[in-house]
C-alpha positions in Angstrom: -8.6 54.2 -75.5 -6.4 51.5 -75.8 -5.3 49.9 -73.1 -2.5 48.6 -72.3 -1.1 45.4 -70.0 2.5 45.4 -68.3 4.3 42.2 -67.5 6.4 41.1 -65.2 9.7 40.7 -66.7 10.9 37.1 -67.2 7.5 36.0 -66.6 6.0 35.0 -70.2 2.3 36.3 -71.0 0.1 33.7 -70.9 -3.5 35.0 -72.1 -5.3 31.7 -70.4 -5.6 32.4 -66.4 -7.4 29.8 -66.1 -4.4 28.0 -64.0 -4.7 30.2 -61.4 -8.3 29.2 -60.7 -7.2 25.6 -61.0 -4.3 26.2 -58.1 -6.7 28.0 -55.9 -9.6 25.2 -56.1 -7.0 22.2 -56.2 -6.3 19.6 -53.5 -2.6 19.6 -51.9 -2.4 16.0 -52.5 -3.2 16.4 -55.9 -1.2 19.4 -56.7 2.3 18.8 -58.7 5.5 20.8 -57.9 6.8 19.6 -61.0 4.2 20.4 -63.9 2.1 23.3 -62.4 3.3 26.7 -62.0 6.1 26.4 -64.2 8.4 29.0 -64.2 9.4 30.4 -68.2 11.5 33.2 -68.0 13.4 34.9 -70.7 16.8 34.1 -70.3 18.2 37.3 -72.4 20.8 37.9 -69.3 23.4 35.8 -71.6 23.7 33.6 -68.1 23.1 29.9 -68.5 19.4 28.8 -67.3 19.7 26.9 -64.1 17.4 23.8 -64.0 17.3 22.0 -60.7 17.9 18.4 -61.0 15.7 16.2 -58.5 18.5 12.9 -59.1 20.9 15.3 -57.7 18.9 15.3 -54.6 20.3 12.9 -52.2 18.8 11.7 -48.5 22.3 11.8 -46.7 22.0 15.8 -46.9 18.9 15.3 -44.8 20.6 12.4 -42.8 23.7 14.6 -42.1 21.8 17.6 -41.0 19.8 15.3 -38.6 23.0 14.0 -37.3 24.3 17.4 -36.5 21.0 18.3 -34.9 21.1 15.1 -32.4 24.9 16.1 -31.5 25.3 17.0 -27.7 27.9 20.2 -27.1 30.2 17.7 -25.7 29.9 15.7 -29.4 30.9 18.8 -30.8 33.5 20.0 -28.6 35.5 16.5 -29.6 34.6 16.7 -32.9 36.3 20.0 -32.8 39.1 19.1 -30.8 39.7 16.1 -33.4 39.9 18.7 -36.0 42.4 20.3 -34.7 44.7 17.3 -33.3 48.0 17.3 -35.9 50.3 14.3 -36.4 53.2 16.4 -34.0 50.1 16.1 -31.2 49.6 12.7 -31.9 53.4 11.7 -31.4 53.5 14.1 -28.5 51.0 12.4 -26.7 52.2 8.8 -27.5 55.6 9.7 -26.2 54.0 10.5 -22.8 54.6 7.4 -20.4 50.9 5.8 -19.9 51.2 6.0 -16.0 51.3 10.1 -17.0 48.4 9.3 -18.6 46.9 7.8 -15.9 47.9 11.1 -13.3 46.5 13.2 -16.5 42.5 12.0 -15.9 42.4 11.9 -12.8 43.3 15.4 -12.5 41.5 16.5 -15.6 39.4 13.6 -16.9 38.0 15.0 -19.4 41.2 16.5 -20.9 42.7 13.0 -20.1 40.7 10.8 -22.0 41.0 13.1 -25.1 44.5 12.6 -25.2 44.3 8.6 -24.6 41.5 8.9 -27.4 43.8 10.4 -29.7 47.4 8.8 -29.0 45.6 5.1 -29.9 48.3 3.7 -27.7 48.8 0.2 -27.7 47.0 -1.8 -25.2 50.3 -3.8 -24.8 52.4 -0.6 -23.6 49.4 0.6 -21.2 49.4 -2.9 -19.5 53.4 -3.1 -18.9 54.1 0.9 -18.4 51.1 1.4 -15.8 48.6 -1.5 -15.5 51.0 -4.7 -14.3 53.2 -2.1 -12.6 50.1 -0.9 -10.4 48.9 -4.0 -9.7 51.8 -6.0 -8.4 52.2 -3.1 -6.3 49.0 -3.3 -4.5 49.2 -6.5 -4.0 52.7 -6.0 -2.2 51.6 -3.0 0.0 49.7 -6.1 1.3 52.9 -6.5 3.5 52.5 -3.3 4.8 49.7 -5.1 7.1 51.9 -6.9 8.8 53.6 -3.5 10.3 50.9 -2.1 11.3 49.2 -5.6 12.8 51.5 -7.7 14.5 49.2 -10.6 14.7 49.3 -10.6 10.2 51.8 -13.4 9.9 53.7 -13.6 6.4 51.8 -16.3 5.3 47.9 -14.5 5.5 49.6 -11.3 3.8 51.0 -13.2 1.1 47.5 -14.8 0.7 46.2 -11.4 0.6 48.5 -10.4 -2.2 47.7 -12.8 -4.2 43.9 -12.4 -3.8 44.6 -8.8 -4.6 46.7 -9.3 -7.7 44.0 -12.0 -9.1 41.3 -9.4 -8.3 42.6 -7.0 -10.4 44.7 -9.2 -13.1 41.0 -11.2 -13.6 38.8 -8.5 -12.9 40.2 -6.8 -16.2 39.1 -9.9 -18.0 35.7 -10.3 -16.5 34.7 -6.7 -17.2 35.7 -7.0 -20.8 33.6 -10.6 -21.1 30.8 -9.1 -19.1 30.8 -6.2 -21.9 30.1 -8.8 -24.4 27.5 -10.8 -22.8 25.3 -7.8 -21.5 25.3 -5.0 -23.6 22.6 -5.1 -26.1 23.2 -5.4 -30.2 26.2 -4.1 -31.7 27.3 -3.0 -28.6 28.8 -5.6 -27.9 31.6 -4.9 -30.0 33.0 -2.1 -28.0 34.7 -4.7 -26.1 37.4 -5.2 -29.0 37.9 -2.1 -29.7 41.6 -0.8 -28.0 40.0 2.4 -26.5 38.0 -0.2 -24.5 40.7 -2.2 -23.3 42.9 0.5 -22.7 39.5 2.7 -21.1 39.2 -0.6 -18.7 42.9 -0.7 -17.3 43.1 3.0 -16.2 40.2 2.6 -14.7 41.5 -0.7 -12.6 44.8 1.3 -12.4 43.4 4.1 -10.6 41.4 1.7 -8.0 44.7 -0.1 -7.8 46.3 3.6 -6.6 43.7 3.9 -3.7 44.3 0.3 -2.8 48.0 1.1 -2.3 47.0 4.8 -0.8 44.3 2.9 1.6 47.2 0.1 2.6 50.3 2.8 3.3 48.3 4.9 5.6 46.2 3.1 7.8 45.1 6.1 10.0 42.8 7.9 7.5 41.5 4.5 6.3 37.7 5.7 7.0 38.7 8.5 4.7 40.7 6.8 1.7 37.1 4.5 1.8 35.8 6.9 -0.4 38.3 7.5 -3.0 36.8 5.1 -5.6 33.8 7.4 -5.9 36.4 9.0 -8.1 37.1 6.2 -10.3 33.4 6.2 -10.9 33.7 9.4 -11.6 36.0 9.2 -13.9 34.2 6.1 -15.9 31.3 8.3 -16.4 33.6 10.8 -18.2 35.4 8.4 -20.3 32.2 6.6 -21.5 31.3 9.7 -23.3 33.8 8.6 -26.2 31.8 5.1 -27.0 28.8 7.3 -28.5 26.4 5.7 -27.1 23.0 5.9 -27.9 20.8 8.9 -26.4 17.9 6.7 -25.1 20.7 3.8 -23.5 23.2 6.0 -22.7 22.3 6.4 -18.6 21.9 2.7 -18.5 25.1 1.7 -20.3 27.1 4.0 -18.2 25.2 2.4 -15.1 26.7 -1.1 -16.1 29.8 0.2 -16.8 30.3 1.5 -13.5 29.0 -1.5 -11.7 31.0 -3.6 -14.1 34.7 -1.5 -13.1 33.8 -1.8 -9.1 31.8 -4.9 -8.6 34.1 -7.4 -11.6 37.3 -6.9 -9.0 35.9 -7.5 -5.9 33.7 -10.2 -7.3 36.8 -12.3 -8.3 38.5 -11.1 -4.7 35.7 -12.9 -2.9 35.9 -16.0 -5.0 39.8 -16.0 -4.7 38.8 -15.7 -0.5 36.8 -18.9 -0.8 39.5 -20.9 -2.4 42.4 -19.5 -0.5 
């Protein structure tokens, strides 16, 4: 009786099995995905053939995908949120006066320095519309003193003012130089950046605000101590947009800190010294 053999459709007969011996008794590092195996169906669909291409392969897919994978959710969410800014956003935001800005992260910090992220507003307009403004301020309400102390002559308060001013106005500087001197590599180029400069001010601008707060209402003093805990605060949440490296990150946000808090009141004592 005859007997007959069915195939597998699109699979060509191939009377030698020989192969499959040769697979099962083969070494993986000897085995080749390119000539063994070889696939040789009938193409009698009428549909073209499709033959992979290994050039068309390229390492960025995998590079990309690793990307994604390293991404924090908070990556993501500003990825996202870039997405969806539109050029009406943009020019609604810049239009916003930057002390706004300023009252807009410290109420929601994290909504805050997304909108200073996206506007790109000159570093010129944040120094004249909220930075200098603040500043000069605090280093008036150094007056105040002398109401509340009657022994403060005019002369020691306007001492103080200008200690105060040159804490801040030089602090600003000496944060941005000690950026470029201690942060390791490439780093070291945040400092040019705007976002940077711009990141820097708010943050001095907001310490400025609880200077003047701490001078105007000298009864809750031992309570207004505290409020630069939320200019910490708020650093941490605005260094999330350098993208800093995973293993550096806690470090870098360390310095950053130390750098806003300790650059003013290192330049305050030095102004004491010479004053």
């Amino acid at each position: 009786m005859a007997t007959t053999s069915r195939h597998s459709p699109g699979f060509t007969h191939n009377k030698d099995l020989s192969f499959m011996t040769d697979y099962n008794h083969s070494s993986p590092d000897e085995y080749d995905l390119d000539t063994e195996d070889v696939f040789t169906g009938d193409n009698d669909s009428g549909y073209p053939r499709y033959t992979p291409d290994p050039d068309s392969y390229s390492i960025e897919d995998d590079d990309d995908q690793q990307d994604f994978n390293d991404m924090t959710d908070d990556d993501v969410v500003d990825a996202d949120t870039d997405s969806e800014a539109t050029p009406d956003d943009e020019v609604a935001h810049s239009q916003t006066a930057a002390w706004r800005q300023m009252l807009g992260i410290m109420i929601n910090p994290v909504e805050g320095w997304k909108s200073i992220r996206r506007t790109r507003r000159p570093v010129d307009g944040v120094a004249k519309d909220c930075f200098y403004p603040l500043i000069a301020i605090a280093s008036a309400s150094c007056y105040l003193e002398c109401l509340w102390n009657r022994s403060i002559s005019i002369n020691q308060a306007t001492i103080e003012a200008i200690t105060v001013f040159s804490a801040f106005f030089f602090g600003n500087f000496l944060i941005l130089m000690l950026i470029r001197f201690l942060f390791p590599g490439s780093l070291k180029e945040i400092a040019d950046s705007d976002y940077c400069k711009t990141y820097v001010m708010y943050n001095l601008s907001t310490l400025a605000l609880f200077y003047i707060a701490y001078e105007a209402f000298p009864m809750v003093k031992p309570v207004l101590v505290f409020l630069p805990l939320w200019t910490i605060y708020l650093t941490l949440r605005g260094a999330r947009f350098f993208m800093f490296p995973q293993e550096k990150r806690s470090l870098l946000n360390t310095l950053l800190c130390i750098f806003v808090l300790g650059a003013p009141i290192l330049v305050y004592w030095i102004m004491g010294i010479f004053l």
